[in-house]
PATORMAR-639680 format. One record per residue (C-alpha): chain; x, y, z; residue in one letter. Coordinates in steps of 0.02 Angstrom, whole numbers, plus 32768, in hexadecimal, padded with zeros to 4 digits. Layout:
<nodes>
NODE  c    xx    yy    zz  r
NODE  A     X     Y     Z  A
...
</nodes>
This chain:
<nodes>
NODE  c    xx    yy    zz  r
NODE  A  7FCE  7CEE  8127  X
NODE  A  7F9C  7D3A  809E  X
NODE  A  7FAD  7E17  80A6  X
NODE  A  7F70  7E80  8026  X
NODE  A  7F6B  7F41  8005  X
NODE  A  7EEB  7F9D  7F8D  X
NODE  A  7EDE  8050  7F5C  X
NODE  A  7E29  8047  7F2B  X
NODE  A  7E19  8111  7F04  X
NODE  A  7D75  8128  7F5C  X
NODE  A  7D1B  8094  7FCE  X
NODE  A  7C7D  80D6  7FB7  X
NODE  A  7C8A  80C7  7F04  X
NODE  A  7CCC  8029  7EFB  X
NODE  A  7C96  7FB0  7FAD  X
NODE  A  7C2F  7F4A  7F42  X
NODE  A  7CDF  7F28  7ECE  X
NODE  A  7D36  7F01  7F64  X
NODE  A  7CB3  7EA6  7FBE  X
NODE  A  7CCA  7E3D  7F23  X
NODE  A  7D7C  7E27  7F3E  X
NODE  A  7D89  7DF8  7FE1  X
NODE  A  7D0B  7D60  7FC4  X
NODE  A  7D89  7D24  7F32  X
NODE  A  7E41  7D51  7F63  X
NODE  A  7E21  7D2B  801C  X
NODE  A  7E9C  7DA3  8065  X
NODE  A  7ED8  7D82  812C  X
NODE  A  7F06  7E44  8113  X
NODE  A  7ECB  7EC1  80B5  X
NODE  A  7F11  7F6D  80BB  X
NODE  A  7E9B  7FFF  8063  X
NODE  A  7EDC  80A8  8016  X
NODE  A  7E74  8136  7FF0  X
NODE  A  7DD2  8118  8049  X
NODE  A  7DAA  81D3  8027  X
NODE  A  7D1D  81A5  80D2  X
NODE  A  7D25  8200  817F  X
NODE  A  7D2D  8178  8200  X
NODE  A  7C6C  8189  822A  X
NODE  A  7C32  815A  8169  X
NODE  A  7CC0  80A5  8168  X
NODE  A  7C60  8010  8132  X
NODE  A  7C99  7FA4  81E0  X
NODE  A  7BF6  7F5A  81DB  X
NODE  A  7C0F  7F0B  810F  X
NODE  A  7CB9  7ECF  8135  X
NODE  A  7C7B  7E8C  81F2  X
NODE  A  7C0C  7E00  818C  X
NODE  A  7CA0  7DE4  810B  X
NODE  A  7CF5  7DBF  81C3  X
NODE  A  7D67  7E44  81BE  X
NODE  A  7D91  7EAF  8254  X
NODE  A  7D9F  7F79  820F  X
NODE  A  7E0D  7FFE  8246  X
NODE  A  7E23  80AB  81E7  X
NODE  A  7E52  8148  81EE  X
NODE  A  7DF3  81C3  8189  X
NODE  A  7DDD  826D  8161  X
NODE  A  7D60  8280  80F3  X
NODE  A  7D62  82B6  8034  X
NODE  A  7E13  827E  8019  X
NODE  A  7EA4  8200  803D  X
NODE  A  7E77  8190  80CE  X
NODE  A  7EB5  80D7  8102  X
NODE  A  7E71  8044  8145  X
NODE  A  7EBA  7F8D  818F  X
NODE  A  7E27  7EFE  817B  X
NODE  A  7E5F  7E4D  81D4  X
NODE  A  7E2D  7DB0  81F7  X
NODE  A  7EB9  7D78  8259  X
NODE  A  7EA7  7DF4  82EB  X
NODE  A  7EA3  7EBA  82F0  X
NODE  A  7F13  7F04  8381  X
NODE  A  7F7B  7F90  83AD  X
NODE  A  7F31  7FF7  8324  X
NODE  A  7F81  80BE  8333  X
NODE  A  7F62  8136  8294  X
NODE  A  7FF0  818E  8251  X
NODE  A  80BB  81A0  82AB  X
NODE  A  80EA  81B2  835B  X
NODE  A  8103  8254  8358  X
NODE  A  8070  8284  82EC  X
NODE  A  8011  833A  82FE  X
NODE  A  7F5D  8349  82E3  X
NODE  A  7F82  8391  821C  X
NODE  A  7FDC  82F0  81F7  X
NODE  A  7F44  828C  8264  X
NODE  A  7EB5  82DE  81F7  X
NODE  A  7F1D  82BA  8145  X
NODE  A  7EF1  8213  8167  X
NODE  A  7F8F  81AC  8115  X
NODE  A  7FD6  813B  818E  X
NODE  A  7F95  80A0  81F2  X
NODE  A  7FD8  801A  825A  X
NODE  A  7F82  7F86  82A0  X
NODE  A  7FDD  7ECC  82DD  X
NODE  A  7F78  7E36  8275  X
NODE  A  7FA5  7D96  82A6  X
NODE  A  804B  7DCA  82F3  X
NODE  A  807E  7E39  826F  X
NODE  A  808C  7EF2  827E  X
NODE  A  8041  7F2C  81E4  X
NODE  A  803E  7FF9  8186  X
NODE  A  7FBF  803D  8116  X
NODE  A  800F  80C3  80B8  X
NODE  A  7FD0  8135  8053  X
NODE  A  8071  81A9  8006  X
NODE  A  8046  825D  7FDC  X
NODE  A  804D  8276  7F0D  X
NODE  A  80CC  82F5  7F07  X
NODE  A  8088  8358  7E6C  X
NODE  A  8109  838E  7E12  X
NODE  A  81CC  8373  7E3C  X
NODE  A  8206  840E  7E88  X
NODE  A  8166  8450  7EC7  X
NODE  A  8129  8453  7FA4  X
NODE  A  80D0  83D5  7F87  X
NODE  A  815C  836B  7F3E  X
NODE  A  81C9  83A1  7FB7  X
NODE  A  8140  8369  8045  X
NODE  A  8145  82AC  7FE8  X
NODE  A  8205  82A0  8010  X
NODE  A  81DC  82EF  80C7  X
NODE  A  8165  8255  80E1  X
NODE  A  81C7  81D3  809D  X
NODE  A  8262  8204  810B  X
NODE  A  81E5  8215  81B1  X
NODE  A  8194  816C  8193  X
NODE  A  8256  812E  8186  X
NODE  A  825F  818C  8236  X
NODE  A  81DB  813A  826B  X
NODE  A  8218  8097  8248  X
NODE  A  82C8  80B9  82A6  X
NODE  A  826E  80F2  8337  X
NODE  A  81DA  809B  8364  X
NODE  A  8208  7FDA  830A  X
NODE  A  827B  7F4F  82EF  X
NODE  A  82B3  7F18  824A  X
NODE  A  82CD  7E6E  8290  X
NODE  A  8201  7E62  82B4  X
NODE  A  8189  7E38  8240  X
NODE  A  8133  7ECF  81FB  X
NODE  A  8107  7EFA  8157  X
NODE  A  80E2  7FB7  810C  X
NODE  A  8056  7FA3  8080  X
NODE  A  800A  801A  8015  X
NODE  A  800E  809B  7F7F  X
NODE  A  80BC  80E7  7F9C  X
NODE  A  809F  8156  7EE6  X
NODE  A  814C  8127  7EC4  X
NODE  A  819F  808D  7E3D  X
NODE  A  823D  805B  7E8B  X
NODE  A  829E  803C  7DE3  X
NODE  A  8284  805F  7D1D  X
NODE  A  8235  7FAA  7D2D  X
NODE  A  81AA  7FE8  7D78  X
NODE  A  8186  806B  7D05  X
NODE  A  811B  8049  7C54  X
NODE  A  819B  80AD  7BFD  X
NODE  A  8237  8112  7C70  X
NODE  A  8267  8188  7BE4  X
NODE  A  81C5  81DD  7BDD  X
NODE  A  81A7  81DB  7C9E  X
NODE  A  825E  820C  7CD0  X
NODE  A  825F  82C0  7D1B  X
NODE  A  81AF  82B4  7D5A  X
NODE  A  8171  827B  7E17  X
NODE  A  8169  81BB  7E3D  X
NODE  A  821C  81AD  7DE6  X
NODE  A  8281  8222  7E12  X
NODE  A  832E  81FC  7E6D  X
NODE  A  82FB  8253  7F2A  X
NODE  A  825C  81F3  7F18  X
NODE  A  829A  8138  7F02  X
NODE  A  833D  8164  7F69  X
NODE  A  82BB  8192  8009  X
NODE  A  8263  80DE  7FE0  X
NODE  A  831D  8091  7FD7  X
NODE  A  8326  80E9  8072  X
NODE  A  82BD  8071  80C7  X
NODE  A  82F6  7FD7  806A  X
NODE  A  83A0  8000  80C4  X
NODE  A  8335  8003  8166  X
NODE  A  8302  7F62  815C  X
NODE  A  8270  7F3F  80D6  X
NODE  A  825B  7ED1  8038  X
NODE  A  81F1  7EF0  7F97  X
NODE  A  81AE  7E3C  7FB9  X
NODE  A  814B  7E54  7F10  X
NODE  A  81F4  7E71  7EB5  X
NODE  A  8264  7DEF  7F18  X
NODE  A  81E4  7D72  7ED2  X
NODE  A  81D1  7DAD  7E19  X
NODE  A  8263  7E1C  7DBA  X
NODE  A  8226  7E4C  7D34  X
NODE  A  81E5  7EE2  7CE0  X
NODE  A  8151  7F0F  7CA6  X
NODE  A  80DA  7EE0  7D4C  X
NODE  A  8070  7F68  7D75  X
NODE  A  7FFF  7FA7  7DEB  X
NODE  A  7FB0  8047  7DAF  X
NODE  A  7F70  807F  7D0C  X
NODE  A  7F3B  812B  7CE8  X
NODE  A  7E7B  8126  7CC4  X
NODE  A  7E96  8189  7C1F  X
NODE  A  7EBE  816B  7B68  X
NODE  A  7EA4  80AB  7B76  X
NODE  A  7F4F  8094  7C0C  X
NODE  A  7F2B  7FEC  7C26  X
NODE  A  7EF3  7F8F  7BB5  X
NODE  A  7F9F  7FDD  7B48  X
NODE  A  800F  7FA8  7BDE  X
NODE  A  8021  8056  7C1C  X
NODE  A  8034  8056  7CCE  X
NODE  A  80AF  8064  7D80  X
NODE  A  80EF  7FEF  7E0B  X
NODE  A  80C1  8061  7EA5  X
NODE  A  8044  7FFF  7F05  X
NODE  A  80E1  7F9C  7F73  X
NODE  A  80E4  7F17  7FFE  X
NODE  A  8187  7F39  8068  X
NODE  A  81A5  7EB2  80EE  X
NODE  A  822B  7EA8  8153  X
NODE  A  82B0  7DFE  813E  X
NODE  A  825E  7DAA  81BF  X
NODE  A  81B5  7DB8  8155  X
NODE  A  81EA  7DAE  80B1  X
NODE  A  825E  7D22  80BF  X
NODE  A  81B7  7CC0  80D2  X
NODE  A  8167  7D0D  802F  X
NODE  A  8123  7C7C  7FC4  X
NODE  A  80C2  7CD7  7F53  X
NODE  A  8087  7D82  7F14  X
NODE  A  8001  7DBC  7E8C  X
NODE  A  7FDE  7E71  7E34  X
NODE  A  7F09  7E4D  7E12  X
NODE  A  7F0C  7E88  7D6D  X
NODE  A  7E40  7E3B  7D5F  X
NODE  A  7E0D  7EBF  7DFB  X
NODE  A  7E4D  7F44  7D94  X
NODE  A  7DC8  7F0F  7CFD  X
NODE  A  7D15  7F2E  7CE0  X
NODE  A  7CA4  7FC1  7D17  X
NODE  A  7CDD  8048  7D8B  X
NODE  A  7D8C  8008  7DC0  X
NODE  A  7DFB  8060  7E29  X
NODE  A  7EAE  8086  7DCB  X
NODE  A  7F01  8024  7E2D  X
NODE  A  7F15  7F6E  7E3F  X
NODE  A  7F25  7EFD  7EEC  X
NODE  A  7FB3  7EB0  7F16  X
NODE  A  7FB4  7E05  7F9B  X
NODE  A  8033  7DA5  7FF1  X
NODE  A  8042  7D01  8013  X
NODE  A  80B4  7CE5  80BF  X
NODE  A  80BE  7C31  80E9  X
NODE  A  80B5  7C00  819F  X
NODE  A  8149  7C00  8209  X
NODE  A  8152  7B49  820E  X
NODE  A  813A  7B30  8159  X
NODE  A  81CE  7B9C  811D  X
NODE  A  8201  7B74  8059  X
</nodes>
């Protein structure tokens, strides 16, 4: 099975890009951050004759997440158990089971500027989605948490650490809150797979980013053992990143092999 997750910063802008994508990288799963679309304007009908079932939860100008399958679309519930309807209209969290696996589209708040609410509303997420976790799944289930998490895990996911450190996306509370849910139960399957630095996902859109190699690991894949253990393969698409109108970031797919198969 092959899972995928793509910040695409806008759908609307950019359905023909991933259109595109689908009919090359073939995804089982794909996992879609920052639809900025209410619910009523998704494209279900475009991905329908790519043969992908839809589900999404939208508000509208900003954020918004979406699950696309081909391997079955069930149990689908937006945001956490114990969700209000603020938290329901922010539009950041969806869960769907694909071909037996419970799968997350997450879309982490920013955070701003360290120190600031809206910083401190990051770390509140984080921990609740950890909550989440402890409450409502098993670690020994196959479930993986996709999406744009806005935070590199270590100074190898970071273009340069000295000029970033002290800022959001790598601060201590930030990666110790996505520790926090390693130590639940999940794996960077991208980063069990390949070590080394310097494999990004996002590039800022200004002053030339990527083409100079400036850019950030946050767009993650966190399984849990019983997923990742059967991890074959992963790939950052650098080429969806190039040509006209691109969104910053980058998607990232996973190859699971079958149960059967193992490696």
């Amino acid at each position: 099975m092959r899972i995928a997750t793509w910040n695409v910063n806008s759908l609307k802008a950019r359905l023909p890009r991933v259109e595109e994508w689908l009919g090359y990288a073939r995804p089982d799963v794909l996992c879609i951050q920052e639809t900025k679309l209410a619910d009523a304007a998704f494209p279900s009908m475009a991905f329908a004759a790519l043969g992908y079932e839809a589900a999404h939860c939208g508000q509208g100008q900003w954020n918004g997440v979406a699950i696309l399958s081909r391997v079955g679309l069930d149990d689908v519930v937006a945001g956490f158990s114990d969700q209000d309807e603020e938290e329901t209209v922010e539009a950041r969290l969806l869960w769907a089971t694909c071909g037996g696996v419970r799968v997350a589209s997450v879309y982490v708040p920013n955070g701003r500027s360290v120190g600031s609410e809206h910083y401190e509303a990051k770390l509140e997420w984080l921990d609740r989605l950890r909550r989440h976790l402890v409450s409502t799944c098993r670690n020994d289930s196959e479930l993986v948490v996709c999406g744009d998490f806005n935070v590199a895990p270590d100074d190898r996911d970071v273009w340069d650490a000295t000029k970033l450190h002290g800022g959001t996306h790598v601060s201590p509370p930030e990666r110790a809150a996505l520790a926090a849910l390693g130590e639940w139960g999940l794996v960077d399957v991208f980063r069990r797979l390949y070590p080394d630095p310097g494999l990004y996902s996002w590039w800022d859109y200004r002053a030339g980013d990527f083409h100079q190699g400036r850019g950030l690991r946050i767009d993650l894949a966190l399984a849990t053992e019983a997923l990742a253990d059967r991890a074959s393969y992963a790939l950052i698409d650098r080429f969806a990143r190039k040509g006209k109108g691109p969104s910053d970031h980058a998607p990232l797919l996973c190859d699971f092999d079958d149960p059967a198969v193992g490696h």
